[in-house]
N, C-alpha and C positions, 0 to 999 in steps of 0.2 A: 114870648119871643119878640113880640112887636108892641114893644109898648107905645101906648098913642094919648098918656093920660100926660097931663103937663107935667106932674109930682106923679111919679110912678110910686116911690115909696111910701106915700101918702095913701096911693091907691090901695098898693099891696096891705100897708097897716090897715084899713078900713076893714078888710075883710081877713086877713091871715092872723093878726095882732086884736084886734078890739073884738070884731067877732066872738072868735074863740074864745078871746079872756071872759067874755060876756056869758057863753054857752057855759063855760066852763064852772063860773061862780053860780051860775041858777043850777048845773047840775049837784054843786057841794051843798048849795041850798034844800034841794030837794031831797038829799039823802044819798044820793049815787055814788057806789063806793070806788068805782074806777074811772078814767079818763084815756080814753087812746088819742092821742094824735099822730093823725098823718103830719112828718115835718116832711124835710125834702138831704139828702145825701150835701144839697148846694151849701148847708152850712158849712160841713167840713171844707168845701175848699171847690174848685173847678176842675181840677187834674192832681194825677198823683205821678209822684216818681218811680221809676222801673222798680220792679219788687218793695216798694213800699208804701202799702195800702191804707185806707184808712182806715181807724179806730175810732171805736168812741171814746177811747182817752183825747183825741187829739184834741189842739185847742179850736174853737171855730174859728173857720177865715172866708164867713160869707163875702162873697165878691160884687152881687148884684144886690138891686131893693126887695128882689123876692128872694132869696137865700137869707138877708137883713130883716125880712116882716117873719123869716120862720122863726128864726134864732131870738126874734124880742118875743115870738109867743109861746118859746122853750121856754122862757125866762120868766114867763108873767106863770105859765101852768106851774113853773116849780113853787111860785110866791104863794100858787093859791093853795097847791099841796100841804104847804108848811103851817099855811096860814086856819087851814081844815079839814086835816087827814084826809083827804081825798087823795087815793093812790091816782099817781100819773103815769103815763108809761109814752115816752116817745119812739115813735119809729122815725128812721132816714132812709127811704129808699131810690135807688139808683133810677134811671130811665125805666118808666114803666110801658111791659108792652102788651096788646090784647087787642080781642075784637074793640073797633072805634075809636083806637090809637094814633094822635093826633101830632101836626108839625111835623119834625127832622124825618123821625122813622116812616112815619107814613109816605114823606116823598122818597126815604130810600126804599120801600115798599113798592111802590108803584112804578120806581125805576129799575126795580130788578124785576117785577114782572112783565112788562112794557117793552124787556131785554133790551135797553140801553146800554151803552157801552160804559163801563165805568171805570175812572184811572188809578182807583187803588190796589192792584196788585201785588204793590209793593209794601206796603200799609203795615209794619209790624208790631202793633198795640196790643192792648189787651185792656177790655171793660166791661162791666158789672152790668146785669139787667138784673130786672124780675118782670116776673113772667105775672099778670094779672092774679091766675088762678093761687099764685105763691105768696101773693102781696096780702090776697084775703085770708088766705091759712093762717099764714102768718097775725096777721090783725086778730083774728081769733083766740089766737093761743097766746096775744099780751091780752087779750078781754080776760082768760082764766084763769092762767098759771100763775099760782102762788108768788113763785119767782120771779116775774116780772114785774113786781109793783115797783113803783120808783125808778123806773132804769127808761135807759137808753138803748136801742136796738138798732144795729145796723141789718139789710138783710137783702137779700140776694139773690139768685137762682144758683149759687153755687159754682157756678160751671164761667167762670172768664172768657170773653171771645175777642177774638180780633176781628177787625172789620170786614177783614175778605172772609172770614171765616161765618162771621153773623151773616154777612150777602149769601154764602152755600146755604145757609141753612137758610135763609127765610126763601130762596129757589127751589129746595127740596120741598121744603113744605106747599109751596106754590104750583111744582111741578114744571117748574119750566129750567131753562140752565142758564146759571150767570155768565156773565159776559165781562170781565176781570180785564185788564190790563195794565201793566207796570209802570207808575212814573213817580219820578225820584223824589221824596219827599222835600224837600227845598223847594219845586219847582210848584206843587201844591200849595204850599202855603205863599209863594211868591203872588200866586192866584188868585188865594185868599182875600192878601192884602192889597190888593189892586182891585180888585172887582166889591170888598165891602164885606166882602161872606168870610175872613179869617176864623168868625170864632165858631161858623160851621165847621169850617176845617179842621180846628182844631177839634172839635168834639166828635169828627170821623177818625181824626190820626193820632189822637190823644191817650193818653194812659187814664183810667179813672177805674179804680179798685178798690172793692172794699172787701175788709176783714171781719167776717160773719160768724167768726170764730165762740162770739161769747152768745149768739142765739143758742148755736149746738152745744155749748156746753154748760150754761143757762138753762136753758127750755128742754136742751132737747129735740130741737128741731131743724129737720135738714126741708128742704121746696122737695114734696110731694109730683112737681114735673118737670120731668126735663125740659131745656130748650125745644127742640126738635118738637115734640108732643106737646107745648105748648104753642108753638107757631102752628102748627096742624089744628088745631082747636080755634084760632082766629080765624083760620081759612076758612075754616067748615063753620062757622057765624056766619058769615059775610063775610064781602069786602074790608080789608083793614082799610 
């Protein structure tokens, strides 16, 4: 979120691009018949338009050097798949949340338990998490399932939330009560771009959806927990 490297992109390839491709040629080396990678949802894009989500048909449209360092190490793992029948399987997952969850969510975490007043009330988006305990299910079942070799997986919690809606829930599970109020969306992002923080704004009032569609009917596989029962499960770790 704060990049502080001169070449961020340089940064990110060092470790998301060479890395990887490195890891990945000793494990074809050594005989290892699968490859997961964690990518990041950021390939497909930043935001989605009202009712339409992303796929992993779409085409990438990384927008930063780190959605950039994923999509060249989608590109190198496919090289190496071809290049040594090493099954690959990429995951894209959305905001990921759980106990130790760090950045944007963790300061909206500590602003809805802290009960600060917060001016999205009016806020009517709708976006994609998963939930830690769903990311790992998930991860597991591209380690096994026959049907996952060579693919691409978007995946999810299932369950779409809007921002006032994500604040009730991450309240309930905290047990204390949000503190909501309405202001016009114009005047948010007027905010945004004055103060420096638009592209937080945007990713509190923003649409970002994905279509989860070909896990479940792929794999097989729906997140094992709900929102609600997974924010209750961060609480009861510790502190997010």
């Amino acid at each position: 979120m704060k990049d502080e490297a001169s070449d961020p992109l340089m940064a990110f390839r060092a470790i998301n691009v060479d890395a990887t491709l490195n890891l990945a040629a000793q494990a074809a080396s050594a005989g290892v018949r699968r490859f997961v990678f964690l990518s990041s949802v950021k390939v497909n894009g930043e935001a989605t338009a009202v009712g339409r989500p992303f796929t992993e048909r779409d085409t990438p449209s990384p927008h930063d050097p780190y959605a950039q360092s994923k999509w060249e190490a989608e590109q190198g793992l496919r090289q190496i798949a071809a290049n040594t029948g090493m099954e690959v399987v990429i995951i894209r997952p959305p905001l990921v949340y759980g106990p130790g969850v760090k950045a944007n969510f963790a300061a909206l975490v500590r602003a809805v338990v802290r009960g600060w007043p917060l001016p999205l009330g009016a806020v009517n988006n709708l976006r994609s998490l998963v939930a830690l305990d769903n990311l790992v299910d998930f991860t597991m079942t591209c380690a096994t399932h026959p049907a996952a070799a060579n693919q691409t997986f978007l995946v999810s919690d299932g369950h779409d939330l809007s921002t006032p809606d994500l604040i009730r829930a991450i309240a309930r599970a905290a047990g204390v009560r949000p503190h909501l109020f309405p202001v016009p969306l114009s005047a948010l992002q007027f905010f945004g771009r004055v103060s420096g923080k638009g592209a937080a704004v945007e990713r509190l009032c923003g649409n970002l959806q994905l279509d989860t569609s070909k896990a479940r009917e792929l794999l097989g596989w729906v997140a094992p927990v709900g929102v609600d029962e997974a924010l209750r499960r961060s609480f009861a770790r510790g502190p997010i």
